[in-house]
Every structure is written in C-alpha cells, then in structure tokens.
DRENDODREN-246073 format. One record per residue (C-alpha): residue number from 0; x, y, z. Coordinates in nm, 4 decimals. Example, Ala and Ser with C-alpha at 12.3 -4.5 7.8 and 13.67 -1.06 7.14 Angstrom:
{nr:0; c1:1.2300; c2:-0.4500; c3:0.7800}
{nr:1; c1:1.3670; c2:-0.1060; c3:0.7140}
//
This chain:
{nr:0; c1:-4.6511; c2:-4.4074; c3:-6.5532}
{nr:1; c1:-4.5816; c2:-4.7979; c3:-6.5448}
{nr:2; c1:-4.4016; c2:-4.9091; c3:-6.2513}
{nr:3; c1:-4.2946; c2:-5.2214; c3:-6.4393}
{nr:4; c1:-4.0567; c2:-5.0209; c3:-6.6795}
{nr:5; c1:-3.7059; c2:-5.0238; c3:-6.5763}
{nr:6; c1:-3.7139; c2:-4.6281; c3:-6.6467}
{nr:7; c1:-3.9246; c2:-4.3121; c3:-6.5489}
{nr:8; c1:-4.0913; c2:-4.0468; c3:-6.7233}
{nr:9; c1:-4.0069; c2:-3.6909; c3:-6.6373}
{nr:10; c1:-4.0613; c2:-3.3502; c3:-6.7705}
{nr:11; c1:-3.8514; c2:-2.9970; c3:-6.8228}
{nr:12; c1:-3.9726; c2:-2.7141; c3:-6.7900}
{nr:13; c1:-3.8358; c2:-2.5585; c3:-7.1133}
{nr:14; c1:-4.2360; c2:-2.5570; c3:-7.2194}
{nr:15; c1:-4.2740; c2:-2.3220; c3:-7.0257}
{nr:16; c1:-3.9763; c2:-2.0606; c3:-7.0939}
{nr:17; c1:-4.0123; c2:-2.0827; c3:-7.4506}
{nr:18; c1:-4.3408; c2:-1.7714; c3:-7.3847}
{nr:19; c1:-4.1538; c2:-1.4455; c3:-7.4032}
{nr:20; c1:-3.7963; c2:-1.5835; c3:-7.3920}
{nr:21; c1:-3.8655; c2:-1.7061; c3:-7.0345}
{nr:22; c1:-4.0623; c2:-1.4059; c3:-6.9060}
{nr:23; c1:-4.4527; c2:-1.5426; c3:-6.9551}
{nr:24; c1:-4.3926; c2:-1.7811; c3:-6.6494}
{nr:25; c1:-4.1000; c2:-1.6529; c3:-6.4678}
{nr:26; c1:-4.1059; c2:-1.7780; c3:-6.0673}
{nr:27; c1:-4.3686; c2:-2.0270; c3:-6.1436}
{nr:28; c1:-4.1732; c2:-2.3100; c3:-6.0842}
{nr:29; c1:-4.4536; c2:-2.4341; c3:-5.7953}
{nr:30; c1:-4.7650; c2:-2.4150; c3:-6.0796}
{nr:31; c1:-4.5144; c2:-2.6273; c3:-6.3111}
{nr:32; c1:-4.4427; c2:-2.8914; c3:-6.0962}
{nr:33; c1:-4.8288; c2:-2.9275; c3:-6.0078}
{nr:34; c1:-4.8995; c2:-2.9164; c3:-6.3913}
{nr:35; c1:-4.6178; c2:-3.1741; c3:-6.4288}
{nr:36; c1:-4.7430; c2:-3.4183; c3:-6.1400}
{nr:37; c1:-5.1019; c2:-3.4079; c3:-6.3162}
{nr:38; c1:-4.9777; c2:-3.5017; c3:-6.6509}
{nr:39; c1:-4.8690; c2:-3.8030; c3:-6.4615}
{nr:40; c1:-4.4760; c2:-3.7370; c3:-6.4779}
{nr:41; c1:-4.2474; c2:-3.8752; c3:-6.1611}
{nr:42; c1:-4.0112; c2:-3.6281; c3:-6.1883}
{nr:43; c1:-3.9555; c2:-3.3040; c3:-6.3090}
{nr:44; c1:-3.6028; c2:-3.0907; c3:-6.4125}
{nr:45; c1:-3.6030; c2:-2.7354; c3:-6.3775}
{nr:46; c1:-3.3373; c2:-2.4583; c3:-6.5204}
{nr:47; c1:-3.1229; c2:-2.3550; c3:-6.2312}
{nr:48; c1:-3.1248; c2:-1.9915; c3:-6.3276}
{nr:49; c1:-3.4918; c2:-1.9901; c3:-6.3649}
{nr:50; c1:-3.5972; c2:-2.1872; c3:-6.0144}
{nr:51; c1:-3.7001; c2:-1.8254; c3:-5.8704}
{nr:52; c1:-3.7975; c2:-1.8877; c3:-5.4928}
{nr:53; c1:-3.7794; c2:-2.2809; c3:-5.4808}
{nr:54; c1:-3.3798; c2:-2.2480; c3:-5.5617}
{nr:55; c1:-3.3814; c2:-2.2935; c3:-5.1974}
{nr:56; c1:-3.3729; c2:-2.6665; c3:-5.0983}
{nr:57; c1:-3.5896; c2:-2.6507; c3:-4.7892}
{nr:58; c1:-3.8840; c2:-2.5154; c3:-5.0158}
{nr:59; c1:-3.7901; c2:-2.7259; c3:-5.3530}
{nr:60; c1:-3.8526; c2:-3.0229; c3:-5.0901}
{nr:61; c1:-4.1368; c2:-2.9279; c3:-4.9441}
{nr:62; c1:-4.3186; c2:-2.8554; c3:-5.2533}
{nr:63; c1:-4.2454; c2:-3.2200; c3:-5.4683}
{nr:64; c1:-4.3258; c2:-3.3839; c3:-5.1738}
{nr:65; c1:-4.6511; c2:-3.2037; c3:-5.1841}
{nr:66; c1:-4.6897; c2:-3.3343; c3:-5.5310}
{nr:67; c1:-4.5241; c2:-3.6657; c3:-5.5263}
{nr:68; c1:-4.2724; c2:-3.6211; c3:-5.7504}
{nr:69; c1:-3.9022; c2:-3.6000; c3:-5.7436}
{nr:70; c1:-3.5970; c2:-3.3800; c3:-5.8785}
{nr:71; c1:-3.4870; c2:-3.6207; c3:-6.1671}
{nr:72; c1:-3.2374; c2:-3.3217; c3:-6.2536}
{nr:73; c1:-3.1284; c2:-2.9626; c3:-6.2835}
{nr:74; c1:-3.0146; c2:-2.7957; c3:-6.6385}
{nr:75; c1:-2.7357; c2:-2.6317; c3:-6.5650}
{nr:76; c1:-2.7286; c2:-2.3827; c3:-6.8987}
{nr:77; c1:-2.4510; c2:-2.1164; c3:-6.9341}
{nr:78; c1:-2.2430; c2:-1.9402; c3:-7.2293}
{nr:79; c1:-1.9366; c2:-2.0905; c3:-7.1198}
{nr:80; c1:-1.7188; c2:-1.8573; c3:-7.4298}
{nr:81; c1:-1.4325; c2:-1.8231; c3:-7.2594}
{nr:82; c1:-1.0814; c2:-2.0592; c3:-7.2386}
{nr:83; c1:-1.2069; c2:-2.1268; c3:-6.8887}
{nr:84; c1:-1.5091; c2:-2.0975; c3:-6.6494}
{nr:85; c1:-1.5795; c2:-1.7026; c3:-6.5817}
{nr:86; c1:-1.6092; c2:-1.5716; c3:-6.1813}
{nr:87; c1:-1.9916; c2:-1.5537; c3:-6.2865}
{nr:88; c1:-2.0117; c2:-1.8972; c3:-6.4173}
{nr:89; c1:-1.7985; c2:-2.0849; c3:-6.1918}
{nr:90; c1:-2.0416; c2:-1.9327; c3:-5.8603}
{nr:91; c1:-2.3352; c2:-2.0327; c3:-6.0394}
{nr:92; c1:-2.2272; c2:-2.3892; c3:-6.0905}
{nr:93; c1:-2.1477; c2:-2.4405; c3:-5.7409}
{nr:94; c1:-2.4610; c2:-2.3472; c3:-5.6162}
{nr:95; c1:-2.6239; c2:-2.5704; c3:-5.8699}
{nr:96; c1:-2.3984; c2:-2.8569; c3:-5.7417}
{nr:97; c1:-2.4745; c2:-2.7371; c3:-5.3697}
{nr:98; c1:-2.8521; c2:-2.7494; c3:-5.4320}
{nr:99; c1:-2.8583; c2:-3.0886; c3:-5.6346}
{nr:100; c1:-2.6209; c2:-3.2646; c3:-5.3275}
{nr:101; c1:-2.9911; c2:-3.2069; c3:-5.1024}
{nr:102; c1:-3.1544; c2:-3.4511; c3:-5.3733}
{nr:103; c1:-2.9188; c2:-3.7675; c3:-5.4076}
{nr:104; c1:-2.9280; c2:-3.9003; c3:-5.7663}
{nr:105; c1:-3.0529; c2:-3.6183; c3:-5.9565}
{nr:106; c1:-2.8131; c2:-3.5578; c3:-6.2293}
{nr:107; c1:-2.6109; c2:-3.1737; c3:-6.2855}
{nr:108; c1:-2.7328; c2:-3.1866; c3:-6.6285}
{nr:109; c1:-2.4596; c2:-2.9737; c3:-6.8453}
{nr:110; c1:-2.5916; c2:-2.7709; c3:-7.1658}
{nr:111; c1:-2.4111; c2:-2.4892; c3:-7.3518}
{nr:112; c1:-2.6148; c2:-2.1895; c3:-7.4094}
{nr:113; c1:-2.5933; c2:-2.1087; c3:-7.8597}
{nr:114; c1:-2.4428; c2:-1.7871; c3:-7.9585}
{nr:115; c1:-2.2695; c2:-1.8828; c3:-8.2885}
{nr:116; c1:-2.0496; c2:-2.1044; c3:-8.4643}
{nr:117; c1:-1.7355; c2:-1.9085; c3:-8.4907}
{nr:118; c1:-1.3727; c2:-2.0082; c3:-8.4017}
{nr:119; c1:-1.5925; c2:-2.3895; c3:-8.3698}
{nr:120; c1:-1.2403; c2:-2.6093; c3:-8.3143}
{nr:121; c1:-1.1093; c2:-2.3931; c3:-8.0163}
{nr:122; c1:-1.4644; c2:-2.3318; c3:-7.8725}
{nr:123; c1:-1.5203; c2:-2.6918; c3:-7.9031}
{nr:124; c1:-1.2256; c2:-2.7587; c3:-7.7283}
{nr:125; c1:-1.2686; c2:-2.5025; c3:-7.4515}
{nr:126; c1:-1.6373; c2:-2.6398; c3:-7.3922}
{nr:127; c1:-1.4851; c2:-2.9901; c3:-7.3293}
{nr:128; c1:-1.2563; c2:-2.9016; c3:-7.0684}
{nr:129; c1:-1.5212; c2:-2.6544; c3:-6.8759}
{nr:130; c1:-1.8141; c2:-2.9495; c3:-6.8734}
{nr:131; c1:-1.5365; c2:-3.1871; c3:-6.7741}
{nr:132; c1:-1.4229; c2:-2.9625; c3:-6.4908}
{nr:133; c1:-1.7378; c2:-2.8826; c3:-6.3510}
{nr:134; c1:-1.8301; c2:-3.2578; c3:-6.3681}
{nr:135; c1:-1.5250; c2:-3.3367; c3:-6.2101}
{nr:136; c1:-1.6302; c2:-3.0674; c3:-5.9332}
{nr:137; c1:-1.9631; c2:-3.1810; c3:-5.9213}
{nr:138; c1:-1.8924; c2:-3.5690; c3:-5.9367}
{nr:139; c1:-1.6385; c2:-3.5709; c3:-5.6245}
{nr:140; c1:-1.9729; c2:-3.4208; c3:-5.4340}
{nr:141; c1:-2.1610; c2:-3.7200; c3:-5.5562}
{nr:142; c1:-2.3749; c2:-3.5390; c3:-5.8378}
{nr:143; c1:-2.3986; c2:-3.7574; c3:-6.1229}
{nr:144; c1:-2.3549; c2:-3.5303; c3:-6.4381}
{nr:145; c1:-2.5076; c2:-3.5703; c3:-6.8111}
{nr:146; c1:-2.3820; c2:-3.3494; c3:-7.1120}
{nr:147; c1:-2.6713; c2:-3.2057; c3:-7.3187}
{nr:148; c1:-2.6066; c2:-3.1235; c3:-7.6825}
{nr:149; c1:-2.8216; c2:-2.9121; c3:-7.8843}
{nr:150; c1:-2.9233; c2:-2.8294; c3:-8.2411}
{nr:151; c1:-3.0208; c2:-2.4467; c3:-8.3009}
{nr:152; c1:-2.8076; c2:-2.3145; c3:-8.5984}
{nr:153; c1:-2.6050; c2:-2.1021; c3:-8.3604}
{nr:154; c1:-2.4979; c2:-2.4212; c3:-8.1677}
{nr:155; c1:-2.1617; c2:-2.5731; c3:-8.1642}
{nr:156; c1:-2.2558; c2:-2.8852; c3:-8.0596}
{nr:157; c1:-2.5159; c2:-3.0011; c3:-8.3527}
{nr:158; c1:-2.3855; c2:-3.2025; c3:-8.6079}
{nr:159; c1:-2.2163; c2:-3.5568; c3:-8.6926}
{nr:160; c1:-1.9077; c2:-3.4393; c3:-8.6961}
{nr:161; c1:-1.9742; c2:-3.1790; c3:-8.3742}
{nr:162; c1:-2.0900; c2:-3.4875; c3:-8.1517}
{nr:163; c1:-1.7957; c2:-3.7277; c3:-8.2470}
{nr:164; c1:-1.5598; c2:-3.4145; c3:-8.1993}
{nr:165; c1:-1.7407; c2:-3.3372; c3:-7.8300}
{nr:166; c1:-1.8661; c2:-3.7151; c3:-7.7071}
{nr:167; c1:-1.5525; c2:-3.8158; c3:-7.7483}
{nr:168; c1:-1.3623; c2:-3.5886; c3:-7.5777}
{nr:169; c1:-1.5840; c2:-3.6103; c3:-7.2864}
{nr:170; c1:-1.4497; c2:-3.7272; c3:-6.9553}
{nr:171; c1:-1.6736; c2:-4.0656; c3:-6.9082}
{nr:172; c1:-1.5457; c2:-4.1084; c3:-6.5598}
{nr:173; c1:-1.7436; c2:-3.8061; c3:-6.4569}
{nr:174; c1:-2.0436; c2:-3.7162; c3:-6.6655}
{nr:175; c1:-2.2484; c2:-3.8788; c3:-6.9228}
{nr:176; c1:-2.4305; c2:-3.7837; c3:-7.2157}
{nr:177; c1:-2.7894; c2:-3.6780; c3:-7.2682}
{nr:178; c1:-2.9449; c2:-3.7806; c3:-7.6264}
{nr:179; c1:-3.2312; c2:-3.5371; c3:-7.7045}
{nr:180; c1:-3.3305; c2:-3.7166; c3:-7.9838}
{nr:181; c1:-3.5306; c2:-3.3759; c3:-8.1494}
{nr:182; c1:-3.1882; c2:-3.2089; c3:-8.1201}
{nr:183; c1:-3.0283; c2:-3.5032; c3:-8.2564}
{nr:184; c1:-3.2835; c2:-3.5507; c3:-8.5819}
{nr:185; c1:-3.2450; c2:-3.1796; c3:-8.6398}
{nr:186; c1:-2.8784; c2:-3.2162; c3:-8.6732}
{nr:187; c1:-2.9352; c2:-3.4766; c3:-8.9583}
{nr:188; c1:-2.8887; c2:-3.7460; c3:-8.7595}
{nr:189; c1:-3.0905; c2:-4.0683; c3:-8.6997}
{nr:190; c1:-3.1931; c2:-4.0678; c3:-8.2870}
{nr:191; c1:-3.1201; c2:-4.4680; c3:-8.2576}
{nr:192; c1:-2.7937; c2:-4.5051; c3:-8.4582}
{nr:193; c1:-2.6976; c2:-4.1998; c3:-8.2651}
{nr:194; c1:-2.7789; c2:-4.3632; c3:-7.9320}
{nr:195; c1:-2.6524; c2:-4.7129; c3:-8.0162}
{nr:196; c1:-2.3127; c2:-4.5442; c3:-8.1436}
{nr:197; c1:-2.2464; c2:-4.3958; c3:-7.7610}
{nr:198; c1:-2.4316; c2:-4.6263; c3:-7.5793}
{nr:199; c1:-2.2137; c2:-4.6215; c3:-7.2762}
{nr:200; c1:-2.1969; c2:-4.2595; c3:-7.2435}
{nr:201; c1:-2.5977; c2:-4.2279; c3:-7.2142}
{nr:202; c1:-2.6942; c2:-4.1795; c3:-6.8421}
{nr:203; c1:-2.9658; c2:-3.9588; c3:-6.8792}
{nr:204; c1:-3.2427; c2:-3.8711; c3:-7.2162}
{nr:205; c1:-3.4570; c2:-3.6329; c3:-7.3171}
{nr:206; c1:-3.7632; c2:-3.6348; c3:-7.5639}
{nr:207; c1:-3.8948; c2:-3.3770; c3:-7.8113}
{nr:208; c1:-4.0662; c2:-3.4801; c3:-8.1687}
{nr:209; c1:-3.9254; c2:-3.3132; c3:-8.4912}
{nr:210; c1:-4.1326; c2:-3.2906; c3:-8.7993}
{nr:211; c1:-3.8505; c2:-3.0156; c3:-8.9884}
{nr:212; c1:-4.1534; c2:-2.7715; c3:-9.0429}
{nr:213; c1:-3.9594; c2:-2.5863; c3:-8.9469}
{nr:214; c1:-3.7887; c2:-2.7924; c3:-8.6251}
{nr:215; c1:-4.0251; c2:-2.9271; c3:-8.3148}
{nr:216; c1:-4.3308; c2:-3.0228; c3:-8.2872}
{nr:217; c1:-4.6188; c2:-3.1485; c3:-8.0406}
{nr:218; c1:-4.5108; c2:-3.5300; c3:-7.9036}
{nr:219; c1:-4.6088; c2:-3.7745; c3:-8.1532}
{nr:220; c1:-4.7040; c2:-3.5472; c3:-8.4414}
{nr:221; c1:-4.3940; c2:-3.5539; c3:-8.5621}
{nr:222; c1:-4.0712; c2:-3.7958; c3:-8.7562}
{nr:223; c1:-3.8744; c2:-3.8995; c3:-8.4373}
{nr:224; c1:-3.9283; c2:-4.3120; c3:-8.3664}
{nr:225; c1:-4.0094; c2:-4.2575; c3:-7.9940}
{nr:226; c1:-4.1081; c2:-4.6209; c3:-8.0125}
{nr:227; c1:-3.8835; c2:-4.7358; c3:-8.1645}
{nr:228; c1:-3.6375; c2:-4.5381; c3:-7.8878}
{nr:229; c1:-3.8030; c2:-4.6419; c3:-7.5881}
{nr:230; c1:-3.8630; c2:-4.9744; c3:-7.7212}
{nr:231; c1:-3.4163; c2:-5.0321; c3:-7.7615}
{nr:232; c1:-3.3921; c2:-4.8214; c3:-7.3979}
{nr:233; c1:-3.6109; c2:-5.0826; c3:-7.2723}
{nr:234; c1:-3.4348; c2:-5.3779; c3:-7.4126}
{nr:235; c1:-3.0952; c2:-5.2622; c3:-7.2887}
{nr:236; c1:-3.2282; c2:-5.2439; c3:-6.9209}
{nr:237; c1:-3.2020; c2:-4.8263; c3:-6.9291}
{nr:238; c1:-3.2564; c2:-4.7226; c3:-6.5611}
{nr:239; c1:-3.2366; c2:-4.3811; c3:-6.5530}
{nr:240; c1:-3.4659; c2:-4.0688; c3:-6.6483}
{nr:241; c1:-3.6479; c2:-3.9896; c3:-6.9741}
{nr:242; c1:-3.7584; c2:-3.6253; c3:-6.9620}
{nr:243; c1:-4.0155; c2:-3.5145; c3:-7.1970}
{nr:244; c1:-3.8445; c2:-3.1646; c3:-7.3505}
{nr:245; c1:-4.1378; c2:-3.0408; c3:-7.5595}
{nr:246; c1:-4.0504; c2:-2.7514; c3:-7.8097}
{nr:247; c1:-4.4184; c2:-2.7587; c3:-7.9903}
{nr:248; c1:-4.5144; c2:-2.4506; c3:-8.1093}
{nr:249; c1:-4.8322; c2:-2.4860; c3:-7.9081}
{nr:250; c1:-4.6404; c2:-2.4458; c3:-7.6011}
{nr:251; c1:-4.5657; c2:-2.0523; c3:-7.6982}
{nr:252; c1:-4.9570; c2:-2.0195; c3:-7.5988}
{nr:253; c1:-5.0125; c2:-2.3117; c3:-7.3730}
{nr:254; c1:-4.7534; c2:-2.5008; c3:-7.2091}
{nr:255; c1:-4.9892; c2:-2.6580; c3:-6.9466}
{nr:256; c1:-5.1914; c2:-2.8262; c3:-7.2083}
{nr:257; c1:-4.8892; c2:-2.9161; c3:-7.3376}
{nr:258; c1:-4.7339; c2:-3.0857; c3:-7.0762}
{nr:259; c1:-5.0698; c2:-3.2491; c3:-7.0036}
{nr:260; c1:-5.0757; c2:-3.3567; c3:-7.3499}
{nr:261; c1:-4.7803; c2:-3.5276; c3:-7.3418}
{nr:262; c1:-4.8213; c2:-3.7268; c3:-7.0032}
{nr:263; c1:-5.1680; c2:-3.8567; c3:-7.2006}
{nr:264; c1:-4.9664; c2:-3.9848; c3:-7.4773}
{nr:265; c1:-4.6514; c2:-4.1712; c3:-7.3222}
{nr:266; c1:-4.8912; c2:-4.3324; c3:-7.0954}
{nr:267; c1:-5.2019; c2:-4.4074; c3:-7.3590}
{nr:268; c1:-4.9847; c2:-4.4610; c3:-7.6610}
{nr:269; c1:-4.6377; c2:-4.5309; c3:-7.5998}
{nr:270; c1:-4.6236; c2:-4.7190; c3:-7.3379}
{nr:271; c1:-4.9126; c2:-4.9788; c3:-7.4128}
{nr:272; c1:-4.7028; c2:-5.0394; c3:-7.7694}
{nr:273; c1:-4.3712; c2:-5.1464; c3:-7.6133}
{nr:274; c1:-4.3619; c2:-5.5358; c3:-7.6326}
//
C-alpha cells in the first residue's frame, strides 16, 4: 500500500470466521496472515479467542516477521452481561493485554459480543464501565485501546441514539473509538457525519461496504463512501490503522479471495482516487 499516506491498510480476520460460525478455519491464523500479506495489507488483527497456537508471542512474532507484516491490533470480543467483568472475562482480558504489551502500539481493540436488546439503559451502562475498566487496566500497561460498536439487531450498541448514549460515556483518557463505517450505515447512520461528530475519539477504523440487501457486501459493491472516508481521514492527518472488516457474503465460501480482493481494490481503486 502507499507509503506516502499518513495511514496503513490492515485486515481482520472476521472473513474468515464468518464459515461455520468460526469452525471452517479454526487455528489457521498462520494461512491468514500469509493470505493477508499477499493481498498487500501491512498489518493484520486477529480475534484473541480465536489465535489458536500463535496466542503465544514468541510464535505470533516469528510468523509476521516471516511475512512482513505487523500486529495493528487484537479484537478483544466478549459478552460482558453482567454489572461487572465475570472471573472468565476478566482472565481473558489480561492475557489479551499481556500478549498485545510484546507488540508496542497495537491497539486492545474492545467489542461487545450481541445477544439482545433487553434491559438496553442498564446494559448500556454496565458495558461503559467494563470497556472503561479494562482500558484503564490495559492503558496503565501501555496498550492503546479502541471501542468497537456494532450493528446486528441483537446489538446494544447500533443506533443514533445507542452511540451518543455509549461514545459519550466513554472514558477518552483511556480508549478510543473504532468507526466501522458498515456497522455504522446499517444503524441508519451516515459513516462521515458519524466520524466528523466524534472526531477526537477515533484512534483506530475499520472498513466493510453495506448495500442493505440484506446488510454487507463485497468492498466497493456496495453504498458506503469509502472515498469519500478515506479521502476526510486523509485530510485530517489520520495516523493510525484502517482495517479492512469484510462481511461479503462471498467470504462464507471464500475468504482468501476475499481478502485478496480487497487488497486489489484499496490499492487499484481507492487509493489512486484520493487527491
């Protein structure tokens, strides 16, 4: 990707857990981040519960050095249901946090896992104070953190009113927030306003395109003004990661192709188009 663009390009690896609810690819985290490194991508952010052998630092290492790529970040994706972190939850976090302190400047990035939108105000509440705790944690280890919202019906974090409710409540002195601008179009909500609206918080971004038929779709087939995003990112001197998130339906049979696909178009369409 251009080296003269004060940002990189990095991908998840969500493409690949969305075959068989994460059981198509499970422990292929090494084949990923050699699909992601030929697509052209400079970084790469795994799900910590889904790193199989390369949890362990010593290997993670070894293998994006083989590759020439770094860890841009970690999703760190639990329930969190309760008034507090659970026993479960709060172990799991650490050893996120322990594993991201190997790789300085790869962000602890935060994202509730959906299971409904009952008792929303007090969930809301209680999901505040457990990303601003384990940010806190995390932060006085010297993990940068980034809050990821999300838009699947059984999210509490996916509408206008949700994200003033939740980005304003988060502790900026210890984590950011991540715009996914698929999640945030699929909330009914335009990507840019959103963006320009919590400017300050941003510290980290992901991309997916939306075309509503019936949510995501193959990057740049779709409604979401990924020029026009990276385009105001680039203006306002954005230095950190933008990780390509893709939630195609393509990606149920072929998630290499997909991630391959998506390298081909930030660097032959996107990127020659910003001014």
């Amino acid at each position: 990707m251009s080296a003269s663009l004060p940002f990189r390009f990095g991908s998840e690896v969500y493409t690949w857990f969305m075959s068989g609810n994460g059981t198509t690819h499970q422990g292929r985290l090494g084949h990923m981040i050699e699909i992601i490194s030929k697509a052209g991508f400079t970084g790469i952010q795994p799900i910590f519960t889904w790193m199989g052998d390369l949890v362990n630092p010593d290997l993670l290492e070894a293998k994006l050095k083989e590759q020439g790529i770094e860890l841009a970040a970690v999703a760190l994706a639990l329930e969190w249901n309760g008034n507090g972190e659970s026993e479960d939850e709060r172990r799991i976090a650490d050893n996120a946090i322990a594993l991201l302190q190997r790789f300085p400047g790869a962000v602890l990035n935060t994202v509730q896992i959906p299971t409904g939108r009952h008792d929303l105000a007090a969930r809301q509440k209680s999901l505040v104070n457990i990303v601003n705790t384990v940010s806190a944690r995390a932060n006085a280890l010297g993990v940068p953190c980034s809050f990821h919202p999300n838009s699947p019906h059984s999210s509490i974090i996916r509408t206008e009113e949700d994200y003033k409710i939740v980005l304003e409540s988060l502790d900026a002195t210890v984590t950011g927030w991540t715009p996914d601008v698929g999640h945030i179009i699929n909330g009914d909500m335009d990507p840019l306003a959103k963006m320009k609206e919590y400017a300050p918080l941003i510290n980290h971004v992901h991309y997916k395109d939306w075309d509503g038929n019936p949510e995501f779709t193959l990057m740049g087939r779709g409604k979401v003004d990924l020029l026009g995003v990276t385009q105001w990112l680039k203006d306002i001197n954005y230095s950190g990661w933008i990780i390509c998130e893709d939630e195609g339906e393509e990606a149920l049979d072929d998630p290499d192709f997909v991630t391959l696909h998506d390298g081909r178009w930030i660097l032959n369409d996107l990127i020659p188009n910003l001014k």
